[in-house]
C-alpha angles and dihedrals in degrees: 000000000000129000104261117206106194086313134056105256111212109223119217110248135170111232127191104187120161105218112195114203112220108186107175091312121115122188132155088020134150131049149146106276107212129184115303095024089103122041134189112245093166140044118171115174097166112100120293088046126207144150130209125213142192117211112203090204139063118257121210119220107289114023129143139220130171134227111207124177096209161155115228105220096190099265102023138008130263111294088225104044121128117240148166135194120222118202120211114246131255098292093018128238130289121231117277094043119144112225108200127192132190138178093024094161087049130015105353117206129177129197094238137015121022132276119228134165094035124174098164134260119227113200123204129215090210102041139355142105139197132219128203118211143153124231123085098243111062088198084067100018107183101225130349111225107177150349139172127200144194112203116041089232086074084067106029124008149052097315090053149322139229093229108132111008094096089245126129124201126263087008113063093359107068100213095198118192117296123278094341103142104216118026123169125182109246097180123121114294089174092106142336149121118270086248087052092054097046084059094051095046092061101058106102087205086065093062138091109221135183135168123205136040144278114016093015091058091042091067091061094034136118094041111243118254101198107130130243117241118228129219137177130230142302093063107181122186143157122277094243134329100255136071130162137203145165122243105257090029140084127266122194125213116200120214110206123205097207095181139013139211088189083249123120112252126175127204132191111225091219121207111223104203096176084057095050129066086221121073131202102279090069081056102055086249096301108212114210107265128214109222111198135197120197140229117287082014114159125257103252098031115150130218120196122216121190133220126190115216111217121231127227138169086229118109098234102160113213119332132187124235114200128223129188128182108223138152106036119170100231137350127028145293110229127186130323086046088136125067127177116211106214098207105200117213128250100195123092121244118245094249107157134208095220106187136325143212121220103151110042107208109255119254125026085322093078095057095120104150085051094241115130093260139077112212124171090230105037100056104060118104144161120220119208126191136196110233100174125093097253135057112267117212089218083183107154089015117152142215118196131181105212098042107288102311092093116039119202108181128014117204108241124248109272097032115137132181103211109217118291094001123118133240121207123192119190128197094238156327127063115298129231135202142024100287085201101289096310119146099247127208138170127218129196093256127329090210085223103183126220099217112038141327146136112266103202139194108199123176123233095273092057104255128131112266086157145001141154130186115210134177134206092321083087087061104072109084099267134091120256107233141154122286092233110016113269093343104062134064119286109237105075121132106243107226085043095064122095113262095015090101090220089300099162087214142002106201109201103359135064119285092264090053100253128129131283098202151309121239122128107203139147131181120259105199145154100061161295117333142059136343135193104220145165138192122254091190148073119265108341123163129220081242086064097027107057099352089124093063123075104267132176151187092037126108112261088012118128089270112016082177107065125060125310115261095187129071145181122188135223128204108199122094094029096310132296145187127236144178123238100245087235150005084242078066115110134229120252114240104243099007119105133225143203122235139182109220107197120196093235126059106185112053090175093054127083110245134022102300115192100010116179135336091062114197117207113194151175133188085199130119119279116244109251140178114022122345112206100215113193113228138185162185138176147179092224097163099038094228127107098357108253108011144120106029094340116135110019119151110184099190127143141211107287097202137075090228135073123282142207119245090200099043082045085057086058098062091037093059091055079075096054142267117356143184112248104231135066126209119224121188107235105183101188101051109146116254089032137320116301148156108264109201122225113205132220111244091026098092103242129162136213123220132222112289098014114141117190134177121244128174132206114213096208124093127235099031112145102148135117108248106211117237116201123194096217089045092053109020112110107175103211110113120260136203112233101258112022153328111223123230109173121211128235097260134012131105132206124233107206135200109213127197111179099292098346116078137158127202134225106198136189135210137190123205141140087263091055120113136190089223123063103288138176092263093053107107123237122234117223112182105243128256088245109089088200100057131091140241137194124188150156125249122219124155104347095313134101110231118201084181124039107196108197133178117282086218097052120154112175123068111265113206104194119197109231120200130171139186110219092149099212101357118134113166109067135160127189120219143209146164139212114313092230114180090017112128110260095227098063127088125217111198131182102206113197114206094186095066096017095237141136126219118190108216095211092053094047126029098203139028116208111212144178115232089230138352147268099285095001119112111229123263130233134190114218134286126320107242125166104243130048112285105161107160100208132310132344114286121276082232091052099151095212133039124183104218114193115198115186090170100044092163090064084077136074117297084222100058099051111010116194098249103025154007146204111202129202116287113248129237094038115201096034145189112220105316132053138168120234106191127181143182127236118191086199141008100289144164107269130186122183125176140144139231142181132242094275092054101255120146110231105162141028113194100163127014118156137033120342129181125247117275137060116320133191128193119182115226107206103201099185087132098050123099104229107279145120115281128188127231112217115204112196121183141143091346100315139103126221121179131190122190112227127188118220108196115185 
């Protein structure tokens, strides 16, 4: 399902559904449901409770099938399950149709038929399951048709079992993800067999799942109706939707027979020119191809089809070639029946080195990056320039200086060269000025030697775009260009050249100082979701900006009518979102907004038009001078000063240069007080989307086009904060997003599930404080609804970064809480505790368990979300901004305890060489983990014994490395009792009491 951000955001999609209209005429009716014929397509156990079906056959007026809760107890139901019976309506229902049912523990009501015999059904979000079946009497049910389940122990294990109703699971038994409360298939309905549904219905991936209450399920509720359409075999498809070649090449196309009748069915793989960018001549005049099975062939038999790719010497980028399964003999062709072949150029592009700089002039004169100074160094540059008709991404570019063996800059992700514009890179300093209206960055050093080299472009794969060897002519104070620009050799002598005036060079504009071009453009990659951005230019609107991607909700967009996928935000009154009123409205220099970038840019077009890189662009003028930004914060609610939503700025970097965050921090602070971090969207983080966080006083940059949030913590501000492009400009080429610079000393705490995970971090510097200060970093709940978050919680505000004194000399215990939704597996992360002082002790102490894990003897903790027998906790509902409603929970599971004076405590709590922590579970039945800490290989002995001193276990008893240890006691053969655990090592004695309840 789609990302939601404080709204439900509806996706484009194209639906083929058959709808049969059935008046008061019944035809073809009547018939003996069996198992699989009915499927569960929703399962709600958060009050009020409910469930959806689809039926694959048709049901004539009248007929009944019953809803029971279960168990299934291998020959009845439960007597006290709860149940209900549902009667076909007057002309009965096709098949397809979605049979949803609400308020089952109540007032059940259904959207078509009647319901009759209920006893309620009370549904569970830790555990529960219900079962579909015909026959009047659920202790001899006639045939089971269907059941889903939440929890494996429905199916298998001690709540129930599926021996004896005909079911298998994962087939006709949905197992759905374990103790989520409301879960809805989202998968294609558009066309299938009732066997290919089934399939479909039990992939977990193709559900919508939520866990909580009020909002969360709201995103799932009310179940949707659309029908299913039904097919019948042979469905053919193709193997996937995508394909890929290179121009010159090959590319294969697989045909999949998903199912089969044992019948012989042929199918033609169609080009659509009208839908590709390519036509037919960059596929050597494909011809459409029949592809045929034959008869007995397999279900899941593949045919290939090949395409030859055409070669050609033109510079064409990336174009889409367009496939369409048609004209098949029998059966039907299901999703996906439309692939889109991306062809990747060959050519070159017609990048161009310009002209170059080795040997800056001496003096003044030799100022060449603008920047006060002349250096011998700094002030070389090369200037490329883009001579094709299309914009180029030149991410992951290169320059060298001998050739390609030794690289010396790399463009950063997200850099274009719009199309006829120049680039130049010089070897150092911060650059100064307009250089036309060339894009400007600075490397560490070019190495541009005086007397001769090989000055070499090379693209991201490594190959040659552009070089030149030159010799001593380099050497003589003047820059080496083309005689004319682009077009000319490179070789030519700068201030020789006509219309130069004698200039010795002309960094970033043609010899005679005018302008290359003036296209404002960046790279959007990685894939489909949300993006912070902001306009460079004057007076673009979102039309001009972004009107080649697929937009919508906006008047004059590609579909007014659906959701709307751009937003601005507002700070006053406590913070809102809004939608710009049309795609004619024009971007606010300074302010930030919030897109959907979908992959595909043409709905209404077969195939996936656009794909990724995405390019936005404008031809407008930069922004230039001073930009006055309006900023606020209020205390909109008059409680706790600056909290909730107060405070938010969403802006975003006016030029289409780099800027400084520090000197960014400068201007903010003219407003007033202000929190001394930003927060920049980066949808393509690894291990899931999230905010990264760039830090006053770290050096970091912002690209052109990067919004980011910041929030000022004092009350009353309403004022514009002047940002100045010489103030804030630092030419060094940025990635969109961020540029990492890592403090002395701070560490990161992560919560890992399977492949998401978030990170609390502490740091410790001379600004810190124990209180709620300016460097503490905000947390904002991310735009992926799937991901997860773990915070702190301190007056009334979430904190993702806990910035504490470095001399600090009291034990902080700090509350963790976290948001996974159904999640139960988690481990937590860390690595070492470098710059730390080696006398303080950081400690995750789970209360759950009672147990203490030293983060300098273990580097993870595996968890489970809840508990045997517990129902799993949540902790409110995910929003985008920061809503924390007052301190952490008194049930908080984890708390983060730094001692920096860890010999103020009891010898026998945390010994200096080693430790015996608190059994966990505790109390127990029958097993527990001890588990212990050793600062150095060491004799242990570890036994048990009960309350009269007898011995009745041994569980170490020799050498054991250094580290943490656990050993697990299994106490089947105990009475109930307390028992006491007995830690020997290097001549002391440590004891912990355990309780065993049977």
């Amino acid at each position: 399902m789609a990302p939601r951000l404080l709204f439900e955001v509806k996706f484009k999609a194209i639906l083929f559904s058959v709808f049969l209209v059935l008046g008061g005429l019944q035809v073809g009716y009547g018939q003996s449901l069996t198992a699989g014929d009915v499927a569960f397509t929703g399962f709600n156990a958060d009050s009020p409770d409910g469930f959806a079906v689809v039926v694959f056959k048709n049901i004539a007026a009248g007929e009944e099938i019953h809803f029971s809760e279960g168990p299934w107890e291998g020959s009845a139901f439960d007597s006290n399950a709860g149940d209900l019976t549902w009667v076909a309506p007057s002309g009965g229902i096709s098949a397809g149709t979605v049979l949803a049912f609400s308020d089952v523990n109540s007032t059940p009501s259904v959207n078509t038929g009647t319901i009759t015999d209920d006893s309620n059904i009370n549904l569970s979000g830790s555990s529960s399951v219900i079962y579909a079946y015909t026959g009047s009497d659920k202790d001899t049910p006639d045939t089971i048709l269907a059941a889903a389940a939440n929890s494996v122990d429905e199916y298998n294990g001690t709540e129930g079992t599926l021996t004896g109703t005909g079911l298998s699971q994962n087939d006709e038994a949905i197992l759905l993800s374990d103790a989520v409360d409301v879960h809805e298939y989202i998968g294609d309905r558009s066309g299938n067999t009732p066997i290919g549904y089934l399939s479909q219905l039990n992939d977990n991936a193709k559900w919508q799942e939520e866990n909580g209450s009020g909002s969360q399920a709201s995103q799932v509720l009310p179940f949707n109706t659309e029908p299913f359409t039904i097919v019948s075999a042979p469905t053919i498809a193709f193997s996937s939707d995508k394909a890929s070649g290179t121009e010159g090449g090959t590319a294969s196309i697989t045909v999949k027979l998903l199912e089969s009748n044992g019948l012989a069915v042929d199918v033609e793989v169609k080009f659509l020119s009208t839908a590709s960018t390519a036509d037919v001549s960059d596929i050597d005049n494909y011809a459409n191809t029949t592809v045929s099975f034959g008869a007995g062939a397999a279900d899941g038999t593949t045919q290939d089809v090949s395409i030859t790719l055409s070669d050609d010497s033109d510079f064409e980028g990336s174009e889409k070639a367009v496939f369409e399964l048609s004209n098949n003999t029998g059966g039907a062709i299901i999703k996906p029946g439309v692939l889109t072949l991306t062809i990747e150029d060959n050519d070159a592009a017609k990048v161009v080195i310009n002209e170059f700089l080795a040997d800056p002039p001496s003096g003044s004169a030799g100022d060449a990056n603008g920047d006060g100074t002349r250096d011998t160094y700094d002030d070389e540059f090369v200037e490329i320039v883009n001579s094709e008709t299309k914009d180029i991404d030149i991410s992951g570019w290169q320059l060298s200086d001998d050739g390609g063996s030794s690289k010396t800059y790399t463009f950063p992700e997200g850099t274009v060269l719009s199309a006829g514009r120049a680039i130049v890179v010089f070897g150092g300093g911060s650059p100064s000025g307009q250089f036309g209206s060339a894009l400007v960055h600075a490397a560490s050093s070019l190495s541009l030697s005086n007397s001769s080299g090989q000055v070499t472009l090379l693209d991201a794969s490594g190959t040659i775009v552009d070089n030149f060897s030159y010799g001593s002519e380099a050497g003589e104070d003047e820059s080496l260009t083309r005689d004319p620009d682009v077009s000319g050799a490179l070789g030519s002598k700068h201030a020789g050249v006509s219309g130069s005036g004698g200039a010795p060079f002309s960094p970033g504009t043609e010899v005679d100082g005018s302008s290359f071009g003036t296209g404002h453009a960046i790279a959007i990659r990685g894939s489909e979701g949300w993006r912070m951005i902001s306009s460079p230019v004057q007076g673009a609107s979102f039309d001009t900006m972004i009107g080649d991607f697929w937009v919508q909700g906006l008047s004059g967009s590609d579909d007014p009518s659906g959701s709307e996928t751009v937003f601005s935000w507002t700070e006053s009154s406590g913070g809102a979102f809004s939608a710009p009123s049309g795609m004619s409205s024009t971007l606010e220099a300074g302010k930030g907004y919030i897109i959907y970038v979908f992959e595909d840019d043409e709905f209404s077009t077969s195939g996936i038009q656009g794909g990724f890189p995405k390019i936005i662009k404008s031809t407008n003028t930069e922004n230039s001078g001073t930009v006055n930004v309006p900023v606020s914060s209020n205390d909109a609610n008059g409680v706790n000063g600056i909290d909730e939503n107060e405070g938010w700025n969403l802006l975003g970097n006016p030029f289409d240069a780099d800027i400084s965050v520090d000197a960014l921090f400068t201007a903010l602070e003219t407003a007033g007080t202000v929190n001394a971090n930003i927060y920049v969207w980066d949808n393509d983080n690894s291990g899931g989307a999230d905010y990264v966080e760039l830090s006053k006083g770290d050096g970091e940059l912002l690209a052109p086009y990067q919004a980011f949030w910041v929030r000022y913590t004092q009350s009353g501000i309403d004022t514009d904060v002047a940002f100045d492009r010489d103030d804030l400009i630092a030419n060094t080429g940025t990635a969109f997003y961020k540029e990492t610079a890592e403090p002395s000393f701070r560490f990161a705490l992560k919560l890992h599930a399977g492949q998401k995970h978030d990170a609390y971090q502490l740091e410790f510097n001379e600004n810190g404080a124990i209180d709620l200060d300016r460097f503490d970093g905000y947390h904002l709940f991310s735009l992926d609804p799937s991901s997860i978050n773990i915070f702190s919680t301190l007056n009334n505000n979430r904190l993702q970064k806990n910035v504490l004194p470095a001399n600090l000399d009291v034990t902080v215990e700090i509350p963790l809480q976290f948001q996974v939704g159904s999640i139960n597996e988690l481990v937590f992360k860390w690595g070492d505790l470098q710059g730390a002082p080696k006398d303080w002790e950081f400690v995750l102490v789970d209360k759950t368990t009672n147990r203490e894990i030293n983060l300098r003897t273990s580097n993870k903790y595996e968890f489970k979300n809840y508990t045997e027998g517990q129902p799993q906790k949540t902790n409110g509902n995910r929003q985008l901004l920061n809503k924390g409603k007052g301190e952490a929970d008194s049930d908080t599971r984890f708390v983060l305890s730094v001692r920096p004076n860890p010999n103020e405590l009891s010898s026998d709590e945390i010994p200096n060489s080693a430790k015996l922590n608190p059994n966990y579970p505790n109390p127990f039945n029958p097993t527990t983990t001890i588990s212990y800490e050793l600062a150095k290989d060491m004799e242990v002995t570890l036994t048990v014994w009960n309350m009269i001193g007898q011995k009745v276990a041994t569980l170490v008893d020799g050498p054991v490395e250094a580290g943490e240890k656990e050993v697990t006691w299994n106490a089947s053969n105990m009475p109930s009792g307390i028992y006491i655990a007995r830690f020997e090592v290097g001549g002391a004695v440590y004891t912990r009491k355990m309780t065993l309840i049977k």
